[in-house]
Residue frames relative to the residue before (quaternion, step in Angstrom):
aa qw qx qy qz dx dy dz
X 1.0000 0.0000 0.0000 0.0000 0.00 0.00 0.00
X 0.2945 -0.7359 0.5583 0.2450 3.60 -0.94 0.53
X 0.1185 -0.7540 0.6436 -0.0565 3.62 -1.15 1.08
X 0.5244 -0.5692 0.5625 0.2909 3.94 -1.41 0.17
X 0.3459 0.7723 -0.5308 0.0462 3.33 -0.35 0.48
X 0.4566 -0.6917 0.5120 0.2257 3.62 -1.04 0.85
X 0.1346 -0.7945 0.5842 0.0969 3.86 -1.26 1.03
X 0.7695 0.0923 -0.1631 0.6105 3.26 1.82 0.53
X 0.4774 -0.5246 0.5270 0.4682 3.56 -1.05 0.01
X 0.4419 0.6207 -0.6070 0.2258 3.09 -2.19 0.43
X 0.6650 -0.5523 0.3222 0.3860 3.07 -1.47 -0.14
X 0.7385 -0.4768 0.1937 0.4355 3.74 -1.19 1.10
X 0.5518 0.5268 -0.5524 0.3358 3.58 0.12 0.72
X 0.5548 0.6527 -0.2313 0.4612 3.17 1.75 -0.14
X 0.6360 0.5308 -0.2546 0.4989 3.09 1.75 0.16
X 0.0569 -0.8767 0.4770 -0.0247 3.96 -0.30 1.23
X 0.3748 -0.6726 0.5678 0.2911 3.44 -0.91 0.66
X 0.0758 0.6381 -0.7580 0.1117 4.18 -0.59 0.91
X 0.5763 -0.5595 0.5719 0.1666 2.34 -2.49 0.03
X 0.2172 0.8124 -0.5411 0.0058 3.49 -0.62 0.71
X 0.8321 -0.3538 0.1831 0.3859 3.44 -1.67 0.35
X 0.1155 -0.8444 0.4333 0.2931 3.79 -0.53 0.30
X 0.6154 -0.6789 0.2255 0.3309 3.09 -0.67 1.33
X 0.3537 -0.5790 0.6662 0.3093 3.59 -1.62 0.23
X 0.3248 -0.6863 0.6122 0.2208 3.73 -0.98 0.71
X 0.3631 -0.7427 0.5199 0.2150 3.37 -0.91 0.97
X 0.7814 -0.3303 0.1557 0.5061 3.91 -1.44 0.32
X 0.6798 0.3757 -0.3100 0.5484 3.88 0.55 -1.52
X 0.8199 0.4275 -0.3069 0.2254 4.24 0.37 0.00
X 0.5042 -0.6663 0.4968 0.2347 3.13 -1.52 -0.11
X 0.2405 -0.7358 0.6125 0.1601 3.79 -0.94 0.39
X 0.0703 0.7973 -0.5913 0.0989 3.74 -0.19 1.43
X 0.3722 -0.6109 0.6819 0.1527 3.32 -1.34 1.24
X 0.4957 -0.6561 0.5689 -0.0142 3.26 -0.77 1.90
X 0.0570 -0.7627 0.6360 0.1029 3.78 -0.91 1.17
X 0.7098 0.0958 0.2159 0.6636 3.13 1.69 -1.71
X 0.1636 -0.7354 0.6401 -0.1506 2.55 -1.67 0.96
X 0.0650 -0.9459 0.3080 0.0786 3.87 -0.75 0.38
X 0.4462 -0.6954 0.4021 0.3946 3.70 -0.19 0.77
X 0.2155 0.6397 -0.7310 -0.1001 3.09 -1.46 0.88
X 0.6165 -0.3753 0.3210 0.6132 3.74 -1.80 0.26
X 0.4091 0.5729 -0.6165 0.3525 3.86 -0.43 0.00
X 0.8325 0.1961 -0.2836 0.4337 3.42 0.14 -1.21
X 0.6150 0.3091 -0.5629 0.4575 4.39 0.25 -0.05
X 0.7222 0.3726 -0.5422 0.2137 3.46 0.07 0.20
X 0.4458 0.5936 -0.4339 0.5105 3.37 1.46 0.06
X 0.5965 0.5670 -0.3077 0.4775 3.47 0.64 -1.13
X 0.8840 0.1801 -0.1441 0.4066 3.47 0.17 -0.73
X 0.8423 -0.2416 0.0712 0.4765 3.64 0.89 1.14
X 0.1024 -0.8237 0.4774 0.2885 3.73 1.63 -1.17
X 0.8172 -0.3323 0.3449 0.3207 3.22 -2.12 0.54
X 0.7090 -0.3831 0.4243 0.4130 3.41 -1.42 -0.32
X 0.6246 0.3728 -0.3475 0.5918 3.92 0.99 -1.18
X 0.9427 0.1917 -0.1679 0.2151 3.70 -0.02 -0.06
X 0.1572 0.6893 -0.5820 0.4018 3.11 1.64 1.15
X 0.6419 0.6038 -0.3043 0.3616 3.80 0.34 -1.16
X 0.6675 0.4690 -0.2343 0.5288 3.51 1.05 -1.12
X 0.8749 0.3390 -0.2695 0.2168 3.38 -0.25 -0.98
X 0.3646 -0.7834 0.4978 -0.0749 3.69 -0.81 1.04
X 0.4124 -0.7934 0.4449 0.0500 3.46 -0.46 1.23
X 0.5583 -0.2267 -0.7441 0.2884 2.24 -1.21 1.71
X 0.0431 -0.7896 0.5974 0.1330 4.20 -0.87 0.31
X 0.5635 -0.4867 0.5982 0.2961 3.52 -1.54 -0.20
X 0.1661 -0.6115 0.7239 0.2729 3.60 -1.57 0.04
X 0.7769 0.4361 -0.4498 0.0627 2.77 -2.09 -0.36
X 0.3582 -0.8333 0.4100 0.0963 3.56 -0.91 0.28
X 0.6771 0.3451 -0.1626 0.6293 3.16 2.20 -0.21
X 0.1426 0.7228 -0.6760 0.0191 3.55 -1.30 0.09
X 0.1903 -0.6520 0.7325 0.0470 2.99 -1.91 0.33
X 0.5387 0.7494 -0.3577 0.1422 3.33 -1.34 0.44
X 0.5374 -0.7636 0.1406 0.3292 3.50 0.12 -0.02
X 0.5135 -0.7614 0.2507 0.3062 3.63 -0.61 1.09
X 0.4420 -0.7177 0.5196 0.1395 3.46 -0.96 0.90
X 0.7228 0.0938 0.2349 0.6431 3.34 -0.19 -1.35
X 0.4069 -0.6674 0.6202 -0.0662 3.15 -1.80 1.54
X 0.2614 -0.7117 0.5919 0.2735 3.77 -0.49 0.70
X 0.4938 -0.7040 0.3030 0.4108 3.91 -0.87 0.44
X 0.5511 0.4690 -0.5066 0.4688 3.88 0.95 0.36
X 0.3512 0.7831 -0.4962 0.1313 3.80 0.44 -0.25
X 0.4428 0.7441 -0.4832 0.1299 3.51 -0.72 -0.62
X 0.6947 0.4024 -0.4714 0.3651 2.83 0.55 1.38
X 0.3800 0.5678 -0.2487 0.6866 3.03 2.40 0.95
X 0.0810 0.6368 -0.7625 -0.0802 3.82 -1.22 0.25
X 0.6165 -0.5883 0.4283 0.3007 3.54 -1.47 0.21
X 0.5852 0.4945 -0.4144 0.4912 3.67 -0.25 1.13
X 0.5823 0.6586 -0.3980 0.2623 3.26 1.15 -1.08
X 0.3570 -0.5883 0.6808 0.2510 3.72 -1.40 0.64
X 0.1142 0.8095 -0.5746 0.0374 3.80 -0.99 0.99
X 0.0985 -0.7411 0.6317 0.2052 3.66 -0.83 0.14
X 0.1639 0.8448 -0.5018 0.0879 3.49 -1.74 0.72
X 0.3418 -0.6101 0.5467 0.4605 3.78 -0.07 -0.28
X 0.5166 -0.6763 0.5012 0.1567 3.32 -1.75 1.16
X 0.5849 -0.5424 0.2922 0.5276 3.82 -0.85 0.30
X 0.6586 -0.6229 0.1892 0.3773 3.85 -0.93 1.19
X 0.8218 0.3304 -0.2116 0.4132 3.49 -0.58 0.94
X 0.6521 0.6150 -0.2996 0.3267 3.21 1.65 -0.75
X 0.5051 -0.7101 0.3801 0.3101 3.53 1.31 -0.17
X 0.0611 -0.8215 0.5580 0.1000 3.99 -0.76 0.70
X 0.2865 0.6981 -0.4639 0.4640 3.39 1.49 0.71
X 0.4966 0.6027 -0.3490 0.5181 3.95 0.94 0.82
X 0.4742 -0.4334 0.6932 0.3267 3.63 -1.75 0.03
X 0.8812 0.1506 0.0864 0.4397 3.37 0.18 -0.67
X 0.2468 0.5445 -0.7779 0.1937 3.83 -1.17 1.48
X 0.6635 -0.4000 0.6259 -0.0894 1.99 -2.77 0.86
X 0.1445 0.8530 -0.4630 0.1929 3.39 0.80 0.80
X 0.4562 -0.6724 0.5226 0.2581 3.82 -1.45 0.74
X 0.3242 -0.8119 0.3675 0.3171 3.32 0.23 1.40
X 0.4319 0.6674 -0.4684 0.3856 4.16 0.87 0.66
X 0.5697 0.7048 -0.1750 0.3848 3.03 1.80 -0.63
X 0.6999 0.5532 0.0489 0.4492 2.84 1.47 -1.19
X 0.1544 0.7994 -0.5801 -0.0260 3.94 -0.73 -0.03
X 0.5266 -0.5082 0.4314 0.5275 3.97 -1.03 0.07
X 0.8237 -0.3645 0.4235 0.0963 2.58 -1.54 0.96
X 0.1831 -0.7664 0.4579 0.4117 3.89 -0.28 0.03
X 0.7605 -0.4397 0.2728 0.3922 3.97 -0.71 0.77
X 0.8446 0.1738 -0.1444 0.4854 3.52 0.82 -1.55
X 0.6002 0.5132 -0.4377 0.4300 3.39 0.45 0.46
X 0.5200 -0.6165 0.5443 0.2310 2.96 -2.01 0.94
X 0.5587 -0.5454 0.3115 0.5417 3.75 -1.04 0.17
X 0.5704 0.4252 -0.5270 0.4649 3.94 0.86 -1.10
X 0.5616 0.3040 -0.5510 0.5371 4.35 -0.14 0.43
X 0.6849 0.5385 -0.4103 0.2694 3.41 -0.55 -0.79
X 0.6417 0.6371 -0.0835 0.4187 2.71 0.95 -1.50
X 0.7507 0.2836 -0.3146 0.5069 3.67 0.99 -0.61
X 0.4885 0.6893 -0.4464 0.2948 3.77 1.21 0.01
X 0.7357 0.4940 -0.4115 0.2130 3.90 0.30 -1.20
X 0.6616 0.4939 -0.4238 0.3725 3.35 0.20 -1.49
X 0.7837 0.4789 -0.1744 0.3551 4.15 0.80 -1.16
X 0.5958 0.6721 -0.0902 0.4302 2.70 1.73 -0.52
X 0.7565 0.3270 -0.1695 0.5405 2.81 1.32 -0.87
X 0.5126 0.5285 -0.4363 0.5173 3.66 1.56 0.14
X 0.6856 0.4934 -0.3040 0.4406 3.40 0.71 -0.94
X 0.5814 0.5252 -0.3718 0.4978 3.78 0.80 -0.29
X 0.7541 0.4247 -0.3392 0.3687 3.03 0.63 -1.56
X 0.6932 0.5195 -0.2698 0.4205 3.66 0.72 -1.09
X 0.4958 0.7100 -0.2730 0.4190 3.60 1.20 -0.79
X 0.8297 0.4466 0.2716 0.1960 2.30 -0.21 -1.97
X 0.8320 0.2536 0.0648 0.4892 3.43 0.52 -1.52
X 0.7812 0.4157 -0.1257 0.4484 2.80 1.46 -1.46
X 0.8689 0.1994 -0.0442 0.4509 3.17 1.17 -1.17
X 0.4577 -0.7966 0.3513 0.1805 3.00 2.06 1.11
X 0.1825 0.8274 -0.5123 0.1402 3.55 0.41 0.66
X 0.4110 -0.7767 0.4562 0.1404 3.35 -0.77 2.08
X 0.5635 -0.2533 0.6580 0.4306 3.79 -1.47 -1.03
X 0.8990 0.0643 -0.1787 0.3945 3.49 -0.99 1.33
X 0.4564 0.6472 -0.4796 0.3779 3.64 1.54 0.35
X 0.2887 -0.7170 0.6007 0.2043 2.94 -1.31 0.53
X 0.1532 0.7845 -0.5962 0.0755 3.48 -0.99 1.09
X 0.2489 -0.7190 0.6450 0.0712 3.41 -1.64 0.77
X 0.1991 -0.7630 0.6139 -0.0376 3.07 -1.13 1.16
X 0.2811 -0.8450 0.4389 0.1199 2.93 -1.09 1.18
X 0.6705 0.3961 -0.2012 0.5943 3.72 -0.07 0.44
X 0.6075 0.7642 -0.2106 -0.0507 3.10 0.93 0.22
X 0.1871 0.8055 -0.3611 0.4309 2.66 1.79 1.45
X 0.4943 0.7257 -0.3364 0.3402 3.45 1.19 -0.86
X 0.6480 -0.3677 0.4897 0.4530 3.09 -1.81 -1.26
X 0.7543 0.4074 -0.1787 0.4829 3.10 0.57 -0.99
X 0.6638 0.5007 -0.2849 0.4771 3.67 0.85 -1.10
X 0.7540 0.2805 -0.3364 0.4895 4.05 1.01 -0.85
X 0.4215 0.4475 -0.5273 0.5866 3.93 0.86 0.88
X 0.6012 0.5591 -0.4041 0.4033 4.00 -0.05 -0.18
X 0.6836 0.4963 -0.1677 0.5082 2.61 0.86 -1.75
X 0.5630 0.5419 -0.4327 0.4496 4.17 0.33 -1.45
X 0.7859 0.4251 -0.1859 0.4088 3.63 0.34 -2.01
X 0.5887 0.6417 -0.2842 0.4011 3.17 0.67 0.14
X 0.6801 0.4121 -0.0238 0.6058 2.97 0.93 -1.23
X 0.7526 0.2471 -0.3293 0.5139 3.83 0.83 -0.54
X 0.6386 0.2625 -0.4814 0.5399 3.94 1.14 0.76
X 0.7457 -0.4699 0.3183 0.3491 3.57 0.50 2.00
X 0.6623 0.5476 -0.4404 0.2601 3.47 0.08 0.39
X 0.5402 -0.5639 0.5319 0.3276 3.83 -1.20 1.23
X 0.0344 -0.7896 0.5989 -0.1288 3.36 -0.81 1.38
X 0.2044 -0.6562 0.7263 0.0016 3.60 -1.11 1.49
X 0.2149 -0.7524 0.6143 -0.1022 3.25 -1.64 0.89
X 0.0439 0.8927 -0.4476 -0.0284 3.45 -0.37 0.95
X 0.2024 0.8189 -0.5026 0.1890 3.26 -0.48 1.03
X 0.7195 -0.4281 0.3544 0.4164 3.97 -1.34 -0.29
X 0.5221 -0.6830 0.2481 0.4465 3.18 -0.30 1.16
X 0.6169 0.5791 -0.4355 0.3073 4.03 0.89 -1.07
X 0.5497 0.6156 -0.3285 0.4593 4.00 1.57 -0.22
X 0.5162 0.6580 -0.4455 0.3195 3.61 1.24 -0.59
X 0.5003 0.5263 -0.4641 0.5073 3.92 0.19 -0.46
X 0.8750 0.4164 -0.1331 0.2078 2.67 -0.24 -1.94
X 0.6359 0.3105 -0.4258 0.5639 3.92 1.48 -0.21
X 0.7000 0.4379 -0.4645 0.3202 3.68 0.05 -0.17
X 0.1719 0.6753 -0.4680 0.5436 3.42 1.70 0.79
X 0.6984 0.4643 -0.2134 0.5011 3.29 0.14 -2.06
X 0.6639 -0.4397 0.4892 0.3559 3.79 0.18 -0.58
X 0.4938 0.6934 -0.4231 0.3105 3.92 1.09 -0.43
X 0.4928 -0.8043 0.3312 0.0238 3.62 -0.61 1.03
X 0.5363 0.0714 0.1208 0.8323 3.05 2.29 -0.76
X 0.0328 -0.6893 0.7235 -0.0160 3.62 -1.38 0.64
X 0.0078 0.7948 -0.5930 -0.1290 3.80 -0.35 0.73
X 0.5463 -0.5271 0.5707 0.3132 3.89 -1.01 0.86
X 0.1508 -0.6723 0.7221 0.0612 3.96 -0.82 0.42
X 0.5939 0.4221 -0.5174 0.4487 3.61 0.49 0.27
X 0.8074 0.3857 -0.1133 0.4318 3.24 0.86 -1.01
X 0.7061 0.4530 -0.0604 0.5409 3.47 1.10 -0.88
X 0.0527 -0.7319 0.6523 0.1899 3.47 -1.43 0.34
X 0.4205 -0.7668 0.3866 0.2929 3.41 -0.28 1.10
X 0.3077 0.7315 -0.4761 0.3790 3.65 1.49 -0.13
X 0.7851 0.3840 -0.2218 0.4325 3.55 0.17 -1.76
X 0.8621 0.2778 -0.1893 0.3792 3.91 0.91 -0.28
X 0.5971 0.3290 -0.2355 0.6927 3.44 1.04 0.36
X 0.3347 0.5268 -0.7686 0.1405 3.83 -1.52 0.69
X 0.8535 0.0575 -0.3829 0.3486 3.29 -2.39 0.23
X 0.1971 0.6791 -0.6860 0.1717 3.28 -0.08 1.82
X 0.7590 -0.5567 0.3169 0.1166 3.11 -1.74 0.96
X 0.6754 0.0229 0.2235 0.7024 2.75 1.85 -1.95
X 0.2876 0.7824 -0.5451 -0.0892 3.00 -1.09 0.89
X 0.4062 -0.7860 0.4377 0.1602 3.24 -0.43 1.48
X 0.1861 -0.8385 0.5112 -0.0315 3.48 -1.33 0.49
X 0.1149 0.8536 -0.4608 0.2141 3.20 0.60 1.69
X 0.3362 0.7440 -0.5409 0.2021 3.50 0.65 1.10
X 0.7682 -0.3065 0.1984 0.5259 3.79 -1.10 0.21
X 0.4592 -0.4142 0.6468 0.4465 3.68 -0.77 -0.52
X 0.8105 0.3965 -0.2154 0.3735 3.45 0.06 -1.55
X 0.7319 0.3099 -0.2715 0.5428 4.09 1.09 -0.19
X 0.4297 0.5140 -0.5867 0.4548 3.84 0.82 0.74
X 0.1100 -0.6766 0.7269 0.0422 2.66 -1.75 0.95
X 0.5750 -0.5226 0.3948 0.4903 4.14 -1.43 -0.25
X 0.7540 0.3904 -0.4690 0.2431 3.29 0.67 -0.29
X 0.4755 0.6696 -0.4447 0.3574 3.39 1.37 0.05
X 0.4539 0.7479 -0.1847 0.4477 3.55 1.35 -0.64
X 0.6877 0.3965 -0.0062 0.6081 3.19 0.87 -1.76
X 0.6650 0.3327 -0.4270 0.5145 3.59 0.56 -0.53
X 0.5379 0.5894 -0.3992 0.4515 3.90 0.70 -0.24
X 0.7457 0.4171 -0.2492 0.4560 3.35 -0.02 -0.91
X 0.7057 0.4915 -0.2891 0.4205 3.73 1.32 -0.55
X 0.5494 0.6400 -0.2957 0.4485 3.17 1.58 -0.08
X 0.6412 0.5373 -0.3612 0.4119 3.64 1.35 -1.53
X 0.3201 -0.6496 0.6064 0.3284 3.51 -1.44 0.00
X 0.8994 -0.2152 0.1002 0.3671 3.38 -1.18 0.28
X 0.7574 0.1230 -0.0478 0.6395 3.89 -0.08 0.37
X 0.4051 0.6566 -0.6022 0.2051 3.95 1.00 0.32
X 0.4516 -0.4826 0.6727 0.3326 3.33 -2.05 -0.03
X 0.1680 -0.5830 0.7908 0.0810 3.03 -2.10 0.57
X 0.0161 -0.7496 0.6589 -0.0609 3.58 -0.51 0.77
X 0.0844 0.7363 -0.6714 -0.0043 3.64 -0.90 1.12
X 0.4578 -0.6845 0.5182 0.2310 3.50 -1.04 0.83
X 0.7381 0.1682 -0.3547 0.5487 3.83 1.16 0.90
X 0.8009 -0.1189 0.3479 0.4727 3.26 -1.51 -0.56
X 0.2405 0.6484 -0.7203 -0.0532 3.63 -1.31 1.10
X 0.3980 -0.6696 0.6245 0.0562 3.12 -1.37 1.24
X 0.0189 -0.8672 0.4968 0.0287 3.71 0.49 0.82
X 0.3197 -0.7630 0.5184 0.2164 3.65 -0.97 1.27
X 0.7494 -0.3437 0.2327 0.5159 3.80 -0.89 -0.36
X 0.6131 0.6196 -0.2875 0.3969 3.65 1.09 -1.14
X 0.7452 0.3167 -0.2109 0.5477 3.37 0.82 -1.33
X 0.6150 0.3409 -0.5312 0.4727 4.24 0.53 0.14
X 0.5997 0.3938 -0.5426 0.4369 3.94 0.45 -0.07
X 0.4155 0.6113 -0.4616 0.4905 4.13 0.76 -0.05
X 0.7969 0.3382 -0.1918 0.4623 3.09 0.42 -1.31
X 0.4973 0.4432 -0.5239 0.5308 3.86 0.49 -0.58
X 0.8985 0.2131 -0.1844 0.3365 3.74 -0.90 -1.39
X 0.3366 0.5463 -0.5051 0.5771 3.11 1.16 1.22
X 0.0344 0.7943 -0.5540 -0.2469 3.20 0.25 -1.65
X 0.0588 -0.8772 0.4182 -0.2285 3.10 1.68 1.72
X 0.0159 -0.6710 0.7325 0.1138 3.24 -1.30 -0.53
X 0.0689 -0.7497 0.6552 0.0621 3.39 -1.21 1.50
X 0.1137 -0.7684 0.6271 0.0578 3.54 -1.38 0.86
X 0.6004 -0.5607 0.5386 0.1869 3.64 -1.75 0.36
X 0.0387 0.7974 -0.5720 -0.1884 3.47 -0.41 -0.17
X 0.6199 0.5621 -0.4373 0.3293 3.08 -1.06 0.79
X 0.6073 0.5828 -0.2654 0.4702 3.64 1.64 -1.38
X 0.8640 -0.2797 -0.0773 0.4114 3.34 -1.20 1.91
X 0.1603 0.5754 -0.7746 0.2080 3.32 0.03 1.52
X 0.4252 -0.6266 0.6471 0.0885 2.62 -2.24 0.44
X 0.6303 -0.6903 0.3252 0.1432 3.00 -0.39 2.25
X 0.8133 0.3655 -0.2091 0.4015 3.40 -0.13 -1.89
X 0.5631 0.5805 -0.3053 0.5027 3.93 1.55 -1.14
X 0.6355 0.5409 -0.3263 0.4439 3.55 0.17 -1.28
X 0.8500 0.2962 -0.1562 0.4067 3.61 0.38 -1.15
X 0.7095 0.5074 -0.3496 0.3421 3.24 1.31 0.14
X 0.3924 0.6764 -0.2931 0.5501 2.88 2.09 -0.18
X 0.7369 0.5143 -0.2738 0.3429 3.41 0.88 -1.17
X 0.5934 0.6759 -0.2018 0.3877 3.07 1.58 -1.32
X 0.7317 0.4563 -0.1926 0.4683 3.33 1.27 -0.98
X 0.6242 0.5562 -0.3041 0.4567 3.28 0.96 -0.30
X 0.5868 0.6171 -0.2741 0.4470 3.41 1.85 -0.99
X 0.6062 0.6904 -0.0962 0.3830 3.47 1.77 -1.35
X 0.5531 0.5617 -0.1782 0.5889 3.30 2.05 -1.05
X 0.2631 -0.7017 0.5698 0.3372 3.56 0.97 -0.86
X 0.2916 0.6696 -0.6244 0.2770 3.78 0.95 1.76
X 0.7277 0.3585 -0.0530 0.5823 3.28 0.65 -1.32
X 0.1072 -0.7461 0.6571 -0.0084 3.43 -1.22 0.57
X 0.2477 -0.6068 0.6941 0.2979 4.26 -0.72 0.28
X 0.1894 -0.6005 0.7766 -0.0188 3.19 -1.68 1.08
X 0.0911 -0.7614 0.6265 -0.1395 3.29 -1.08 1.76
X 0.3935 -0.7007 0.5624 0.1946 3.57 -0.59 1.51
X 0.8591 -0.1561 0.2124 0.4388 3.34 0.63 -0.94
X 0.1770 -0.8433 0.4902 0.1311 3.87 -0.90 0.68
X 0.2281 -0.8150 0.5326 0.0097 3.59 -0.13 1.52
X 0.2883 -0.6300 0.6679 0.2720 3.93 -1.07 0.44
X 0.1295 -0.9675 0.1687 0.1369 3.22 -0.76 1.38
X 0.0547 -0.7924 0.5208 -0.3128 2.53 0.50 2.35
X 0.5973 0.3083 -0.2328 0.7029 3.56 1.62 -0.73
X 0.1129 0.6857 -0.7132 0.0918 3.48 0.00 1.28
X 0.4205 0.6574 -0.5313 0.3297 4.11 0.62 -0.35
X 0.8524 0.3871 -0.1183 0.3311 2.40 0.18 -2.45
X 0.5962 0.5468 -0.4173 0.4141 3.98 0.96 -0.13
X 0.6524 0.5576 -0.2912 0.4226 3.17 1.47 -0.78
X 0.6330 0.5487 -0.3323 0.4333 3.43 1.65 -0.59
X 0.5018 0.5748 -0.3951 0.5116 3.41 1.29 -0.64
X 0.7372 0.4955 -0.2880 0.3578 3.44 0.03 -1.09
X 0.6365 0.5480 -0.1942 0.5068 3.66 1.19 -0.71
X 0.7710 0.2224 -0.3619 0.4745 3.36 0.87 0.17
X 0.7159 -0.6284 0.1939 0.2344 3.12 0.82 1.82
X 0.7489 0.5368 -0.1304 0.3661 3.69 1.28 -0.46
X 0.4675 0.6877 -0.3909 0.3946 3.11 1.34 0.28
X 0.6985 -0.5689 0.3515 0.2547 3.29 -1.62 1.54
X 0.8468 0.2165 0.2586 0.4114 3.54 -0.37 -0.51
X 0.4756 -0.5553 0.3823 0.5651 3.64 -0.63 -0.55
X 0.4889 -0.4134 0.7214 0.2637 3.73 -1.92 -0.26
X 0.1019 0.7071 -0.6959 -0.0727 3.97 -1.14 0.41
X 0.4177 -0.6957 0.5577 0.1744 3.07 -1.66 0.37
X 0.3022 -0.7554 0.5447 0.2033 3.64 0.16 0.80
X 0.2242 -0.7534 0.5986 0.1542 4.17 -0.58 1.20
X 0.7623 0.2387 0.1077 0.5918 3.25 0.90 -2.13
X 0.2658 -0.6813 0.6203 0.2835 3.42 -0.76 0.52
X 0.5757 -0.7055 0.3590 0.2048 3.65 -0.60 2.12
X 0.5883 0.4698 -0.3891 0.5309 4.03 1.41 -0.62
């Protein structure tokens, strides 16, 4: 079978389609023929060497990606909650990559597919899907009549917040570049404030929730701090990475009496997406795709994706779905 796999860090020329072994799925897995896949900043920063938490992990020669869709082949012998034929989407075991015809996936990972969607949609939903739920959703339990503001919320992750938001009743702000403003109050967003132009400080305060789905690589503390100055009493902060909070921003929080959370930490995969799947089926939630590349131009998707501005998700097209 032919897969993407990287023999060095760097920049996406460093990525090659070859041939390698296709996997056997062990007892707790599945064996999924790969249609799609999608780019998120997860994979160029893997691609190009990763972060401090994940320089340690990663191991030459490796795979990318973190999503896939498509349809299951071969059954592991504890399954049984798969049959062969099924159309599924999920994230691959961690590191193995879904840039391939073919992975080896823990079928927990996985869930059906949602009914109306193709796989190049599917395909852009898990890796975001399952942060945005988790942080949404799980973490910050969001009620009917909350107000919340999301940041980023043009993205992948930031225009799923928003959807899930909005289909558990909640008043929903959206921040993003003004040329995105149509396009989230499409999504259901209620307000959209321009961050070039605007500070969402002066026009939004005693929010409930305020999520925080920018890049890793374009957060800063004072964006943080401006968050926390916005929540009213007993609000959530939810950030979709690592916060490393200094003294300035935990006194915020005390005379707040805030609470900041992570999304993403021990969700359940196979739930998360089936929850998602069904809501997708109702015609709450929708996948928003910047673009669909054949992924032979994996570079160039990777180059889009790197300049930090892209609608929605990017997919990579493995199998053509006819």
């Amino acid at each position: 079978m032919k897969a993407i796999r990287i023999y060095e860090f760097g920049e996406p020329e460093v990525m090659k389609i070859v041939e390698v072994e296709r996997p056997v799925p062990a007892p707790d897995e599945i064996l999924i023929k790969v249609y799609a896949a999608s780019v998120n900043p997860a994979d160029y920063i893997i691609r190009k060497g990763g972060n401090e938490g994940l320089k340690p992990l990663l191991k030459l020669p490796m795979g990318l990606g973190i999503d896939a869709a498509g349809i299951v082949e071969e059954l592991g012998s504890e399954v049984t909650e798969f049959k062969k034929g099924d159309r599924v989407y999920g994230v691959p075991n961690y590191l193995d990559g879904s840039y391939t015809e073919y992975l080896a996936a823990k079928s927990n990972q996985f869930a059906h597919m949602p009914h109306t969607l193709s796989f190049n949609e599917a395909a852009a939903l898990p890796a975001c899907a399952r942060m945005a739920w988790s942080g949404m959703v799980e973490k910050a339990r969001v009620k009917p009549g909350q107000l919340v503001l999301v940041h980023g919320a043009a993205g992948g992750i930031g225009s799923l917040a928003l959807q899930f938001a909005k289909a558990f009743g909640a008043n929903v702000i959206g921040t993003a570049s003004a040329h995105n403003a149509d396009f989230l109050k499409q999504l259901g967003a209620d307000e959209v404030i321009d961050y070039n132009t605007q500070k969402f400080e002066d026009i939004v305060s005693d929010l409930d929730v305020v999520f925080n789905a920018t890049p890793t690589t374009t957060v800063d503390e004072e964006l943080r701090l401006r968050s926390v100055k916005v929540l009213k009493k007993g609000g959530i902060f939810v950030c979709t990475h690592g916060v490393w909070p200094n003294e300035e921003f935990k006194e915020l929080l005390a005379g707040k009496n805030a609470t900041v959370l992570m999304a993403g930490v021990d969700i359940n995969h196979y739930h998360c997406l089936t929850e998602v799947a069904r809501l997708i089926d109702a015609g709450k939630v929708k996948p928003v795709i910047s673009k669909v590349y054949p992924w032979e131009q994996a570079a160039k998707a990777h180059r889009d994706s790197e300049t930090k501005h892209v609608r929605g998700k990017i997919v990579l097209e493995i199998q053509n779905e006819d």
